[in-house]
N, C-alpha and C positions, 0 to 999 in steps of 0.2 A: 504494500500500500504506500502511493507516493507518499512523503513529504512536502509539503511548499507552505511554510515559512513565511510568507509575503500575501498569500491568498488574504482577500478581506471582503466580508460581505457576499456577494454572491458569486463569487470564485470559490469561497472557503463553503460553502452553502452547495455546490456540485463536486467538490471533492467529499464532502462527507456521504453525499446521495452515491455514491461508486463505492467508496468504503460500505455502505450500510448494504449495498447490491451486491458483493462482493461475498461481503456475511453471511446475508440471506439465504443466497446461491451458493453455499462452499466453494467460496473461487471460483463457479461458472459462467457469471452476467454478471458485467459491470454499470446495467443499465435496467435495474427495477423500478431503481425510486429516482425523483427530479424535484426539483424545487417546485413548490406550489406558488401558481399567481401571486403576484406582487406579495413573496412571501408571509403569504396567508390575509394581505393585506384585504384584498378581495372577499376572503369570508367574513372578516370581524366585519367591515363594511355594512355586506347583508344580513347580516346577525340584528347588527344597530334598527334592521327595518324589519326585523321580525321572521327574516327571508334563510332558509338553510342552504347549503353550499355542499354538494359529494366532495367526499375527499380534498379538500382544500384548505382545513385548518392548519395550521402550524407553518414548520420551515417545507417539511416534507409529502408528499405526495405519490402515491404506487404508477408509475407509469407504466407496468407490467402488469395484469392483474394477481400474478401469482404473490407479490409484496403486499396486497389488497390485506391478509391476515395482520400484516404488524401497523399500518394504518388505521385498522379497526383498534386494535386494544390501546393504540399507544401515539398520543401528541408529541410531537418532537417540535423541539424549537433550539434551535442553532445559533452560537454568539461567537462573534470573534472581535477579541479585544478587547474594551472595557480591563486595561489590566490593572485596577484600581478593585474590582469587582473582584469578589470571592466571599466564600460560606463564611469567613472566619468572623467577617463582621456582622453577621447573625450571631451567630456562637458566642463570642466575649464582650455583646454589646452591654455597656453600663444600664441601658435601660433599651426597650424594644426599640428601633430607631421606624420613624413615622416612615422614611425612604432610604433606599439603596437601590444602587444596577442590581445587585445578586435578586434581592426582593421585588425587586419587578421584574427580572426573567423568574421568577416562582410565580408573580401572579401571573404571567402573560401567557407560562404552558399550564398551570390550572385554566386558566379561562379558555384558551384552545382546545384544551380537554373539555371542559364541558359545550361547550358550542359544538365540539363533534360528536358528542353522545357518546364519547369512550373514557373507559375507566381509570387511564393512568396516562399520565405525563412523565417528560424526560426532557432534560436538559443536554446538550453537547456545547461547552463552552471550551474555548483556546485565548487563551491570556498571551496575549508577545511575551515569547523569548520562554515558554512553557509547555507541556504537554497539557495537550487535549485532555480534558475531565467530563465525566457523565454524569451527571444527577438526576433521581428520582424520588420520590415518595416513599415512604416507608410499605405502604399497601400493593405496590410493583412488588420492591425487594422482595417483600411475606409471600406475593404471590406466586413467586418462584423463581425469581433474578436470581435470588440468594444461593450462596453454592459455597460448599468448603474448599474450593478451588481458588479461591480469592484469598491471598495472603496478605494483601494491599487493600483498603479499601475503609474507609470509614464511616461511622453512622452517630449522627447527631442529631440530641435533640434540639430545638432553635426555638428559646422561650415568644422571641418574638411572632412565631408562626402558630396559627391555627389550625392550617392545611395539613390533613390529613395525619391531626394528632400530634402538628409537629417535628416529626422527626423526616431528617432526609439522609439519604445514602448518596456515598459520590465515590467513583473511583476512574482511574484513566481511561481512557478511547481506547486503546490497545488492548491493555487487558481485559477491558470488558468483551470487545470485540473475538478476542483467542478463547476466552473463558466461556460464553454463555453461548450455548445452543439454540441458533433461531428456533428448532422445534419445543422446545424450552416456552417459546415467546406464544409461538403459535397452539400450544398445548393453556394456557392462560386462560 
């Protein structure tokens, strides 16, 4: 799986759609998933007027129907940069903080999640000069992310967060990628 370092936005936004196809497909198709309309811009739009959208919430979108399974269960929203952002300011904040980047990519793949009628959101964030991080909700990991195969990987509670009890798990793009079995995902 390339590297590129420099990708930003919707560059970094179709290298992660070929990594996820990649997954998907064990190395067969590099071409499942694509970025959805004005990254998801489109659905929140029709949301706003009461109007649903197939397949168009979040970063990503099944442009194969056989990806159609991890679209159903799972909001993906993709961030590159914000490298001021991260969980930690959740985690040791002196008091709940009103805002944050990290806390509004929490609300933006909750509210993607629900505007698609699916049960679980995920984060894939790249901070410059960093590895790729996953994040999800405690109610994924429970529902079967979780694996003794993870040697790396953290799970906190975040006083500030009410989503979903609170607690979120994050670990790297790679190893989540090496580690978890799309039928794993598709079995959910």
């Amino acid at each position: 799986m390339a590297k590129n370092t420099k990708a930003k936005g919707g560059a970094y936004e179709r290298e992660i759609c070929k990594q996820l196809s990649l997954w998907w497909s064990h190395g067969k198709d590099d071409d499942i998933f694509w970025r959805t309309a004005s990254s998801g811009g489109r659905a929140t739009q029709r949301s706003k007027k009461g109007k649903t959208t197939f397949g168009n919430h979040g970063d990503i979108q099944a442009s194969n129907p056989i990806g159609q399974p991890l679209i159903d269960r799972i909001a993906i929203e993709i961030k590159r940069g914000y490298s001021k952002a991260q969980v930690g300011d959740l985690v040791d904040a002196a008091a709940a903080p009103k805002s944050s980047d990290f806390l509004g990519f929490i609300e933006q793949a909750h509210r993607s999640a629900k505007e698609a009628g699916v049960p679980y959101w995920m984060i894939i964030h790249k901070r410059d000069r960093r590895e790729a991080m996953v994040y999800m909700p405690y109610s994924l990991w429970s529902a079967g992310i979780n694996s003794e195969k993870f040697k790396y990987f953290f799970g906190a509670k975040l006083p500030s967060l009410r989503l979903y009890g609170g607690w979120i798990f994050g670990v790297r793009l790679n190893t989540f990628l090496k580690k978890v079995n799309p039928d794993d995902v598709k079995n959910l």
